[in-house]
N, C-alpha and C positions, 0 to 999 in steps of 0.2 A: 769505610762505607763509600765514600768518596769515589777510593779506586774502583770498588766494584763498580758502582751505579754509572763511573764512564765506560768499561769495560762492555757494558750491557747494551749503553746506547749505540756502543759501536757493535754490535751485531754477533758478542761474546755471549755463550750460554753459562747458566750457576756451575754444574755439571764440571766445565773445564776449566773454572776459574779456583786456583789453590789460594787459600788464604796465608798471607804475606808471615804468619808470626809461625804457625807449625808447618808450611810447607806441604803439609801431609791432609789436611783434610781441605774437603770441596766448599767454596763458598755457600753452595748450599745449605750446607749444616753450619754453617758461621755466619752470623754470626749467632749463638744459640736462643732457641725461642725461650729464654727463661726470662722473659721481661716484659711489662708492660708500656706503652706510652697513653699518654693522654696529652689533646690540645683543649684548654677552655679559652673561650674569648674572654676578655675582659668587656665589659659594660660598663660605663662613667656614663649613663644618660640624665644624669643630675645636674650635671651642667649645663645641657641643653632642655632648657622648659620646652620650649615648640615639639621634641622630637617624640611621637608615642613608643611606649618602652614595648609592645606588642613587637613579636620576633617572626619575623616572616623569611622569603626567601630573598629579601633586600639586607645587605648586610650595615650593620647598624654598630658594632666594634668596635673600639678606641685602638682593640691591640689583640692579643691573646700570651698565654703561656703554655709552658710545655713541661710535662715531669715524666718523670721514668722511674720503676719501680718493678718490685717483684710480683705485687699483686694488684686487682684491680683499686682494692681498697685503700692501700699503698699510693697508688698513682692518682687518684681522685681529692683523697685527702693534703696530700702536699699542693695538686694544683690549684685546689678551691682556696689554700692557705694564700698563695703566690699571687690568684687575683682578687682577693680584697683582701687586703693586711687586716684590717679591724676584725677579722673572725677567725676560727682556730681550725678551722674545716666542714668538713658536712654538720653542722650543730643548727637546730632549730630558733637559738636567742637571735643568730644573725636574721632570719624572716621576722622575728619579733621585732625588731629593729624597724624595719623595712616598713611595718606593722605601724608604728608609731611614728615614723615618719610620716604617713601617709593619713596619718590620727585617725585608723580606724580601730575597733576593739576585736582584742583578739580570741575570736571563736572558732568553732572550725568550719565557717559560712566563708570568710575569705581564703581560706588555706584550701577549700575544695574549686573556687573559686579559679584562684592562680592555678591550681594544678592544671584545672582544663584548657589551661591556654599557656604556648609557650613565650616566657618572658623572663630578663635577667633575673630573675630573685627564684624561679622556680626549684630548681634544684633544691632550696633552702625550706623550701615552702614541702618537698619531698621530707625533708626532715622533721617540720612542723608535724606534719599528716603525721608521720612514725610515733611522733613522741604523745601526739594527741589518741592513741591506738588507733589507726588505722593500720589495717593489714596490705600486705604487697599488692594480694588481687584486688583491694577495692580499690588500690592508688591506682594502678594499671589501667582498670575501669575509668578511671578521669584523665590521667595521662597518655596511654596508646604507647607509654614505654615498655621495652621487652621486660622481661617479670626479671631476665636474668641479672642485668642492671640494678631493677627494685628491689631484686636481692642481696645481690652487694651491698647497698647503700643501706639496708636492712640491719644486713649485718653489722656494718657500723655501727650505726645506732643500738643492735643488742651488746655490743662490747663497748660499750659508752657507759647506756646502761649497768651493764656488770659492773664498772670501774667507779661508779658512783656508788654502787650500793656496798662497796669495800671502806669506805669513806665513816 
């Protein structure tokens, strides 16, 4: 990737660029779209009391991670693992957490709460909303996230479900 992306900046089109391993095909088609990526930031604003955890267009960060995967579900689930070890993935205990950390009681008055505003635990608070039944289009209605996202993450949460109820 490397090579291409200098190749590019030096004023090389995808077109005439052969990829180095078969010779034969255009970098265009290499290297193939069968993958996804994902960046999440990391948030440690625990450390800093003074800092509000409210996420704007100031970035606020300690770091981020990167994973790659076959499918969205795939690449979301490993990253959300990568930035906070204490949780297993998209799973609603991690916002419970967060929940009692914060000593307030968990209804679903702050889980609609968090959705309408973007903040490190939200994603988790997506999974709250799910497992409390709320549906993609009411989360969307608080979030302004595209549905096709809220259905990913959906999904999770029904094959989660599924796997518990095998149990």
């Amino acid at each position: 990737l490397a090579y291409v992306a200098a190749k590019l900046a030096l004023g090389s089109d995808l077109v005439s660029l052969r990829n180095s391993v078969t010779r034969v095909t255009t970098a265009c088609f290499e290297p193939s779209l069968d993958y996804v990526v994902a960046k999440v930031p990391r948030w440690d604003l625990r450390k800093f009391t003074s800092v509000d955890p409210a996420v704007g267009s100031c970035m606020k960060s300690v770091g981020e991670v990167m994973s790659i995967g076959r499918t969205f579900e795939e690449t979301i689930q490993k990253a959300l693992r990568m930035v906070d070890e204490s949780c297993n993935g998209f799973e609603a205990e991690r916002f419970d957490q967060e929940l009692v950390h914060r000593g307030v009681a968990c209804t679903v008055e702050p889980v609609k709460a968090e959705l309408q505003k973007p903040s490190p635990t939200r994603i988790w608070s997506i999974a709250k909303a799910y497992e409390l039944g709320m549906s993609v289009e009411e989360v969307h209605q608080l979030t302004r996230i595209d549905r096709w996202f809220l259905s990913k993450l959906h999904h999770i949460h029904r094959i989660k479900q599924s796997l518990k109820s095998m149990d």
